[in-house]
N, C-alpha and C positions, 0 to 999 in steps of 0.2 A: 512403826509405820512401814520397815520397808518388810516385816515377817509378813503383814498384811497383805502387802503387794505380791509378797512371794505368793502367799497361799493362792492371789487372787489367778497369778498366770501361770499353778500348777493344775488348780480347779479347769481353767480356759483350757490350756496344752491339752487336758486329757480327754476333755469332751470335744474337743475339734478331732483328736485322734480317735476316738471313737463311731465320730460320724464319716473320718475318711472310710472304715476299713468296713462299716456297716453300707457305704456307700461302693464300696469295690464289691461286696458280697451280693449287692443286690444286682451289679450291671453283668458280675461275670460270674457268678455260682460258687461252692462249697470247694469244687476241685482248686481251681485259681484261688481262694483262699489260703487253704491247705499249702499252697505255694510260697506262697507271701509270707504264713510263720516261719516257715522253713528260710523263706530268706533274710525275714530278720535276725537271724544269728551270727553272718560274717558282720563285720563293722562297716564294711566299702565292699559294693557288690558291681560286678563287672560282668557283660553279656553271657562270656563264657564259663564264670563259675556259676554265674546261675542258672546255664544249660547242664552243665555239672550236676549241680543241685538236682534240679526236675530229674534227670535221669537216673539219677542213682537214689532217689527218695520218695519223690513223687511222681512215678512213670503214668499214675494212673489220668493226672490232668493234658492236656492236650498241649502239643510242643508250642504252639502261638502263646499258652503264659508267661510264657519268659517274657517276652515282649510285652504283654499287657501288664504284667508287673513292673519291669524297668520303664514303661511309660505313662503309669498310672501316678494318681499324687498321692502315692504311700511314698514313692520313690523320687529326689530330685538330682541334677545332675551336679557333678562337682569337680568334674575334670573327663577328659578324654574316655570316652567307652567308662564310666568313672561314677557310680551312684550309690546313694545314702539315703536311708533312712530317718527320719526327724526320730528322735530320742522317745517321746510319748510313745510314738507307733509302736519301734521294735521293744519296747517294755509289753505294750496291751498285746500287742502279735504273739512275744516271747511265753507270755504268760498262758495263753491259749495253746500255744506249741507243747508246753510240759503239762498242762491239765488234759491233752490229749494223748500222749506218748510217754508223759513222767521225762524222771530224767535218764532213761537208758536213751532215750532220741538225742539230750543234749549230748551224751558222750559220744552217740556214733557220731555227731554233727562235728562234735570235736576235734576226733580223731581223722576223720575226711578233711577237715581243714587244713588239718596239718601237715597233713601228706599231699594236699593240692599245692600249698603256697610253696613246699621244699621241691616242687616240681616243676612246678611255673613262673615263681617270683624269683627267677634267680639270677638274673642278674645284678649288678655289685654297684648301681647308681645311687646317689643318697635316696632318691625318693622311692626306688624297689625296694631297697632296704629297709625303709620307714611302713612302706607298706607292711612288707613280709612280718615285720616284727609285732604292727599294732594286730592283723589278725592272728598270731600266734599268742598274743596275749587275751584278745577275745576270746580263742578256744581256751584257753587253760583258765579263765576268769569263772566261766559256766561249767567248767569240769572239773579243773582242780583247783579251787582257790584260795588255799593257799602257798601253793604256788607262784600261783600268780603275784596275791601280795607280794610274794619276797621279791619277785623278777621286778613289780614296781618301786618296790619302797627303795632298791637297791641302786636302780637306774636313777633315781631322785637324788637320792646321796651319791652317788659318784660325779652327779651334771652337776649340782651344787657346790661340791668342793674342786670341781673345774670351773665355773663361773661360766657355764655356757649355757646362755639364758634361754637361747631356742628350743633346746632340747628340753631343758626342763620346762620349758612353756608347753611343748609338745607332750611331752607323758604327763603333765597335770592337763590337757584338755585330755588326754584317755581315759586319766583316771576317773576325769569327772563323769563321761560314757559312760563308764561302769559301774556309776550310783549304786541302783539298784540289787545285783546278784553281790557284791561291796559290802553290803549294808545287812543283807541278809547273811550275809556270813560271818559275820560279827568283825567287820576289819574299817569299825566306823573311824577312828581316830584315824585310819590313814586318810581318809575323806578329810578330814578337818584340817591334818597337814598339810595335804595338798594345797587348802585352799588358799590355807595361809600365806606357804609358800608362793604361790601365784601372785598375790598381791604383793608379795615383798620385792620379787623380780620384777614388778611394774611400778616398782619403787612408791609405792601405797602403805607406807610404813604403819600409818597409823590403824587403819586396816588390818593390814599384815599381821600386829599389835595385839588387839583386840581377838583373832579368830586364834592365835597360840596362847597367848594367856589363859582359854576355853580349854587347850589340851595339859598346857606345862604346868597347871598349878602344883607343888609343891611337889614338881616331876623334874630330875635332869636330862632323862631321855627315854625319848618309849621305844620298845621294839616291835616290831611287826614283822612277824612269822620269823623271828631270828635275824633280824637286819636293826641295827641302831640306829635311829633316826633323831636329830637333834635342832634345836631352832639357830637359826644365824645369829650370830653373836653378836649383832651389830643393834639385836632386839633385845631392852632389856623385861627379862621375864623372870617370874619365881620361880627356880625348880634346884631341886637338894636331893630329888633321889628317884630312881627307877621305875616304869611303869610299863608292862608287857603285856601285847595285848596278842593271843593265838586265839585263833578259834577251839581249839582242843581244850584251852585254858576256862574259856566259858564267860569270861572278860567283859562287858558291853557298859555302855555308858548309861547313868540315867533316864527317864523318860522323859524328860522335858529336855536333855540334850539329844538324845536322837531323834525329837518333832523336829528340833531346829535342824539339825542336820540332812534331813530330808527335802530342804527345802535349798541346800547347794543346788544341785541341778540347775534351778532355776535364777540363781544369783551370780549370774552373769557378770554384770557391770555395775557399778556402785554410785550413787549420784554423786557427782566431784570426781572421780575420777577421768584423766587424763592417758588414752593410749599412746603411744609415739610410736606410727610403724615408720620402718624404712621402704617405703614405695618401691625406692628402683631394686632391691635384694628381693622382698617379696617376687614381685614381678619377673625377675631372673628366677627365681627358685621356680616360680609357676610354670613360664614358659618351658624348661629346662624340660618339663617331666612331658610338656606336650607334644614333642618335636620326635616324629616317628618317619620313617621311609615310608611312602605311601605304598609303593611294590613289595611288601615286606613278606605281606601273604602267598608271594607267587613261590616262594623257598619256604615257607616256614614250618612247611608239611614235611621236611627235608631237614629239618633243624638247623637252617641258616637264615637268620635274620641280621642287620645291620646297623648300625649308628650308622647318622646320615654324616660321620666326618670321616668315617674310614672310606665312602664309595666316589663320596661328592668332587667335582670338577668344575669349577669356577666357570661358569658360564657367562658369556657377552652379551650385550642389548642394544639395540636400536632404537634412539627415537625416532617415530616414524610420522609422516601422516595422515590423513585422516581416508580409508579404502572407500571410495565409491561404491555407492549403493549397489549391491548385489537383484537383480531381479530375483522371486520367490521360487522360477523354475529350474533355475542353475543347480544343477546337481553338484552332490558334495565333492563330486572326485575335480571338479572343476572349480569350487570353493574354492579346497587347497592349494590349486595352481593359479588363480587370480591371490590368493594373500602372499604368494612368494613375490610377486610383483610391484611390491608395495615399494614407492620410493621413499628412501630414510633422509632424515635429516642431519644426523652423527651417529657415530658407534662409538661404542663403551666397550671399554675391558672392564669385569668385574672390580676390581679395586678402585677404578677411576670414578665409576657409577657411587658406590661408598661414599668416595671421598667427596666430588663433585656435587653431585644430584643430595643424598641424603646428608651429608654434611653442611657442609660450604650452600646449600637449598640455592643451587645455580640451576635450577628448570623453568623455562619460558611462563609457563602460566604461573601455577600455583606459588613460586622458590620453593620448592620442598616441602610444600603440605600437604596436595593431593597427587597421589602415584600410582600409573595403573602398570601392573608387571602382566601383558598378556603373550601367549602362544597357543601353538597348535596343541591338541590332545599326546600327551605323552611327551610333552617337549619340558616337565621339569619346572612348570611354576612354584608347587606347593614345597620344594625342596629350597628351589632359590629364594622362596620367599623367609621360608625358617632361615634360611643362611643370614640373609639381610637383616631379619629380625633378632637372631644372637646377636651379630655385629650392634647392631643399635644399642643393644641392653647391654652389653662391655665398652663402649666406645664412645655413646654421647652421653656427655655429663648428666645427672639427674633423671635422664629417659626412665618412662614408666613405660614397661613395651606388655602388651594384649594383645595374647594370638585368638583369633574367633575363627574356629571352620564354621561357613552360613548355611552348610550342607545341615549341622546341628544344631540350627537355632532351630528348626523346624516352625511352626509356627510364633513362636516365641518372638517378641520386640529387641532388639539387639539391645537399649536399653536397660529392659527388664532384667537382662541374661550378664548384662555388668553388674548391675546391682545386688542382682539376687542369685548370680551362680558366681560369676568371678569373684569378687568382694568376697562374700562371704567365704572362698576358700580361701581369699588373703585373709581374713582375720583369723580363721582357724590353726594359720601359720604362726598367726602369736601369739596363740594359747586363746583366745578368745572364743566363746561357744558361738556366737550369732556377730555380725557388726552391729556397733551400737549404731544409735543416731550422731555421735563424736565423730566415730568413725565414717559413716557414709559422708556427713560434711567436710571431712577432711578428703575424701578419697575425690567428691564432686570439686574442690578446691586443685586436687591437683589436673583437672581438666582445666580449670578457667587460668590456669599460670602455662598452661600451652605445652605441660610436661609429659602428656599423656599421649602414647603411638598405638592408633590398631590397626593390628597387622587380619586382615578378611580374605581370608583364603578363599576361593572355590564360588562366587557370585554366580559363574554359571551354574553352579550347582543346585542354586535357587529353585531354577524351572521347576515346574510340577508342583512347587510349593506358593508362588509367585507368579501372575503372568507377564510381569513384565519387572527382570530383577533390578535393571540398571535404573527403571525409573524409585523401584520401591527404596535401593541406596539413597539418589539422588533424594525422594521426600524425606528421609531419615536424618539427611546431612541438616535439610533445608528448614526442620522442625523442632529438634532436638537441639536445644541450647548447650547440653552434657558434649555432641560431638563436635560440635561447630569451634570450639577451639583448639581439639586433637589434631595430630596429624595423622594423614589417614596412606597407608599403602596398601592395595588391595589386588588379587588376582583372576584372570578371568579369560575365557579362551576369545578366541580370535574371532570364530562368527557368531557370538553374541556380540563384543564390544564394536564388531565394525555393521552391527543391525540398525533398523532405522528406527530402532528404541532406544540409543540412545542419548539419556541425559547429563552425562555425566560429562560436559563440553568442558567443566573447569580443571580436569585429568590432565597432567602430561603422562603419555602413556608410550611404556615403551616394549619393543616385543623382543623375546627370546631370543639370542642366537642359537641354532642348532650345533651342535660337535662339528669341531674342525677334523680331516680326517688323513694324516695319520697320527697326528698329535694326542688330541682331546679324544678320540677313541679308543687307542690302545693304553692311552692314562688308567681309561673308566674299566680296559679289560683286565689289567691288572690290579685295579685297588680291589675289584671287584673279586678276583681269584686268590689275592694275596692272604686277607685272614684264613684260608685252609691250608689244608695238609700239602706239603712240599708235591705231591704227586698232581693235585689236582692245577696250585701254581704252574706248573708245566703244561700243563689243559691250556691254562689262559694263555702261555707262548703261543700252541700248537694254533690257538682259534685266532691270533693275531697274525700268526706266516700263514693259515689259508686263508684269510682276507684280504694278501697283500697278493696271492696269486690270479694272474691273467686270469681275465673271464666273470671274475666276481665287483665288477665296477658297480654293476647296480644294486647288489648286497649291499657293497660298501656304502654306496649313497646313500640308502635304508635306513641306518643301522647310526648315521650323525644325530636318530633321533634317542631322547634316552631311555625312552620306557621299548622301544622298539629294541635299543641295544642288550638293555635287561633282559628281554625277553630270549634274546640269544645267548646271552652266557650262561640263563639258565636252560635253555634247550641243550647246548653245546656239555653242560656242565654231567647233564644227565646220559646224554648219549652223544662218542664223537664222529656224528654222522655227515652226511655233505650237507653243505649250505645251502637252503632257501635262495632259489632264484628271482623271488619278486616277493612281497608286500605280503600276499595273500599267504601266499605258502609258508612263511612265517608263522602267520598266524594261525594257518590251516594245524602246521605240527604241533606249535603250543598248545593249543584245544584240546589236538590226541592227546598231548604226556596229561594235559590236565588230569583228563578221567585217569589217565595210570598212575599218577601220584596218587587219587585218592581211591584207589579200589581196594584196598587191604582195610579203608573204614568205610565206603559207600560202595559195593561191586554194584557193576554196570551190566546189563547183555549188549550186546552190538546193535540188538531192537529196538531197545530203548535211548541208548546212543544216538541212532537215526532220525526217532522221533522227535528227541529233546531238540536235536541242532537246526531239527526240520521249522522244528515251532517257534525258537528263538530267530531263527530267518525272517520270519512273519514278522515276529513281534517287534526286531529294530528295525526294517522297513517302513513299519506300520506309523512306529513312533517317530521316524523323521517325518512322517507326512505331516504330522499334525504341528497345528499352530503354536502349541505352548508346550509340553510334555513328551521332550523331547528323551532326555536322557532321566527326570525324574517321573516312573511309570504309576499309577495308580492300581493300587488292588483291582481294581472291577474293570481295569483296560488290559491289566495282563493276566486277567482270569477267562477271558478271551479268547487265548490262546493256548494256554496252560492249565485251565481247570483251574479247583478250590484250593487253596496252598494247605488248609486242613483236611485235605484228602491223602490219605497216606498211598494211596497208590496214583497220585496226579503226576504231570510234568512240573507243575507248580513246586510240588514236595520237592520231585529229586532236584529241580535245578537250586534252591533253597540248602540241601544239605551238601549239592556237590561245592556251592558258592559263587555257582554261575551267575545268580540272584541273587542279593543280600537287601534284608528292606532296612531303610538309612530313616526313617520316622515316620510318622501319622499324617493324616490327610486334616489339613486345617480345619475344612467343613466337615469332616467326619470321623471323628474320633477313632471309631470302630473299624476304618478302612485305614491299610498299612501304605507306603510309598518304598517304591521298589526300584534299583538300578544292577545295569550290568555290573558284574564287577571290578573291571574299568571304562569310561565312555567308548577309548579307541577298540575295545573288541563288540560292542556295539555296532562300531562300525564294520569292522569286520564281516558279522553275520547281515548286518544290512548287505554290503557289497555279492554277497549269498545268492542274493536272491535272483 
């Protein structure tokens, strides 16, 4: 019954995967096709290797593929800038990739992989590691596999006779990825161990049992591509003598065991079987990989990016009350100066807020359920907010903590995007291909036991996608039985939360402290300078003694904000010029280095310079006027301004390749239309204040 079932949802898999990619070819043509084999090949595809990809393989399709591929349903998301392929697809994709290029394509794909991830994946986290390694095995799977075997069968046996069950859960869901090009390479029995294995780590003995008996009969241990592989001894099984299986050797198993074997892929989970994850480890592993400096991009063209614990400065909060309605005519420069005036209720020091507020759930309305972390632009939510949410996931017992940026639900039901993007990357953590229905019941169980934190970055960020985001939260909370027992912490700037939209009255909400000055900013100047080279450490002195000289009060006042202070140690860091005497000038000389940073990969003339800064003036002017869409822009509002973003000679283009433009997702009603922001709100503002 259950080969039955198998066959039945190998037969389904591949005609749904057939009608996705017959259904991509008909809305976007042959070129964007051609895209999509090509990008079936890495295992986990990320923005920029897949700009990678097109450019170095398929120059011929138009650079918006990337995008229609990462947001088409060949592709689903799985983590941070973070996407995958369903297994059907990149088989049917894979196969049309090599019946059109053979396999000299897979080796060049190969060998490009390899050299991208030893150049990009390199930092030393478990999860860049995990990555680095599973697409280094992809390449050598499709190019040299036997190789590859040995690299797995080896990893298997070393994590087995360590007893570390993650791991081996981890490279048996890789192995099982690689069915396919596996199977055709005659390295079926390592498929069968794998799977057995699996089951034995999930303590499925009888299972377990049954799929090695299939390998070890009157076998004591088989080799694969020169690695001894042998079953746990804690299984009893027949085997009295040796069995080697190389592809060189010519080795393959029966044909009525390789139908069966074919049909792994799809034997997931086992009726009776029983997963046991660890919720709060998961969810630490998950968050862990999520938590990035948002400023990261402003240096990274410069080869300095940051963990958010080497830079970060424990910041203070205020609960405050509730700001009076602002009229619709008050301009923003006056915004800013009615929200400084906000009377508070108490102030927090960082630890207290911890301990207080999210511990001990000693806050007026909610105790500790609903928390709204808001400030000014550039004042450091999304940083404080990961800060809070590590503490939570080491600190309270049991916490299941869930980071959501709402910038990336895009259309998508936050619901939906637990169930079907988070989850399913916790199960993948435990070896498991898909979550069962076991699983999902357990996982909705731990919402109704109150164990479940999500942490919702970025609500204002909603705009453009939402017209109204604090109501669309508020119906979310109010409808969804999954959230209503969570606790929820969430972030959001200062003139959305204090608009007359909104709902969200059952919030205690508390707003940023800005840097204290000279403490909290000379802290930030040097964590900031310190991981470089001792000459540049000296830089961070030098920008701290001329902050402290007469004259520069109002620098210094500037400068308590943190993305504002970023902005100067990265100016300062590049050139040790005088100090920006106001707000604008700041931001005026950021702009310049921008284009100079990136002119050795995007040259600029000083015409087009003029033009771009002239147009982006318009266009955040234009965007504060309007009622809803304010910082998230629409295709067909900033084409307006900018021309066709597929015109390679628009304003559209260049601000798009300099990064002045990044489009963050799709237009809910219209698939085919992109959604566009500066690439931070506050310089937004900036170019508005332009005008």
């Amino acid at each position: 019954m259950a080969d039955v079932t198998a066959d039945i949802n190998q037969t389904r898999a591949v005609r749904i995967a057939q009608r996705r990619i017959e259904g991509f070819a008909q809305q976007f043509g042959e070129a964007h096709c051609n895209l999509a084999r090509h990008a079936a090949f890495p295992l986990v595809l990320t923005p920029d290797l897949l700009y990678q990809i097109w450019a170095n393989f398929v120059p011929e399709a138009p650079w918006t593929a990337v995008a229609h591929v990462l947001l088409s349903r060949l592709c689903r998301q799985v983590g941070y800038e973070m996407y995958e392929m369903d297994i059907s697809d990149r088989n049917l994709l894979l196969r049309e990739l090599k019946e059109q290029f053979e396999q000299k394509r897979f080796d060049d794909l190969g060998e490009f992989l390899l050299d991208y991830v030893a150049q990009r994946l390199t930092d030393d986290d478990t999860d860049t590691r995990d990555l680095r390694e599973a697409q280094e095995w992809t390449a050598l799977v499709y190019t040299k596999p036997i190789e590859a075997a040995r690299e797995l069968a080896q990893r298997l046996s070393e994590r087995m006779q360590q007893e570390d069950t993650y791991e081996v859960l981890r490279v048996a869901s890789l192995v099982e990825s690689y069915t396919e090009p596996l199977l055709k390479s005659g390295f079926e029995p390592l498929l069968i161990y794998t799977n057995g294995i699996k089951n034995y780590v999930n303590q499925h003995y009888e299972v377990a049992t049954e799929k090695l008996n299939n390998l070890f009969v009157d076998i004591e241990y088989i080799e694969i591509a020169g690695i001894n592989l042998t079953p746990p001894p804690e299984l009893t099984l027949s085997r009295q003598q040796k069995f080697t299986i190389d592809k060189k050797q010519g080795n393959h198993l029966e044909v009525e065991e390789l139908a069966a074997l074919r049909k792994i892929q799809d034997e997931h989970s086992t009726i009776g079987e029983v997963i046991n994850i660890d919720w709060q480890t998961v969810s630490h592993e998950i968050l862990s990989g999520q938590q990035r400096l948002t400023t990261n991009p402003l240096t990274s063209g410069e080869g300095i990016t940051y963990r958010t614990e080497q830079v970060y400065v424990p910041l203070g909060l205020v609960e405050r009350k509730k700001q009076p309605r602002i009229s619709q005519d008050v301009s923003l420069e006056q915004s800013s100066e009615l929200y400084r005036e906000i009377e508070i209720t108490q102030r927090f020091e960082h630890q207290q807020f911890l301990e207080q507020i999210l511990r001990d759930r000693q806050s007026p309305k909610s105790q500790g359920k609903r928390i709204a972390i808001i400030g000014e632009p550039g004042s450091g939510k999304t940083t404080f907010l990961q800060q809070i949410a590590q503490w939570v996931s080491q600190e309270i017992e049991q916490s299941i903590v869930i980071w959501v940026s709402l910038a990336d639900l895009r259309s998508r039901d936050l619901k939906s995007y637990l169930l079907e993007v988070w989850l399913q990357a916790a199960a993948r953590r435990c070896g498991q291909a898909q979550a069962s229905t076991q699983i999902k019941d357990d996982f909705v169980a731990q919402f109704n036991q109150g164990l479940v934190w999500l942490f919702l970055d970025g609500v204002d960020e909603m705009q453009g996608i939402v017209s109204n985001p604090l109501g669309e939260i508020e119906r979310k909370f109010r409808t969804e039985t999954l959230l209503q027992q969570s606790r929820i912490v969430l972030s959001c700037r200062l003139n959305l939360w204090d608009s007359s939209s909104n709902s969200l009255d059952s919030f205690d909400n508390y707003r940023i402290v800005e840097f204290s000055y000279p403490q909290q900013v000379e802290q930030f100047i040097n964590n900031w300078f310190s991981p470089l080279a001792s000459v540049k450490t000296q830089t961070g002195q030098k920008l701290c003694a001329a902050l402290r000289e007469s004259g520069n009060e109002r620098i210094r006042d500037l400068v308590k904000n943190p993305l504002r202070l970023r902005l100067l140690c990265s100016n300062w860091y590049l050139s040790e010029g005088d100090l920006p005497k106001t707000k604008a000038g700041l931001y005026e000389q950021f702009v310049a280095d921008f284009y100079e940073w990136k002119k050795d990969v995007f040259a600029t003339t000083a015409e087009q310079r003029r033009q771009l800064n002239a147009a982006l003036v318009e266009l955040a002017q234009d965007a504060f006027e309007q009622e809803v869409t304010k910082f998230r822009l629409s295709q067909q509002f900033v084409c307006k301004y900018l021309g066709e973003p597929d015109n390679p000679d628009s304003l559209f283009e260049l601000a798009l390749r300099l990064g002045l433009l990044n489009k963050v997702g799709v237009d809910g009603e219209n698939y085919r239309q992109g959604v566009y922001e500066f690439f931070h709100p506050a310089f937004q503002e900036y170019f508005a204040s332009l005008a």
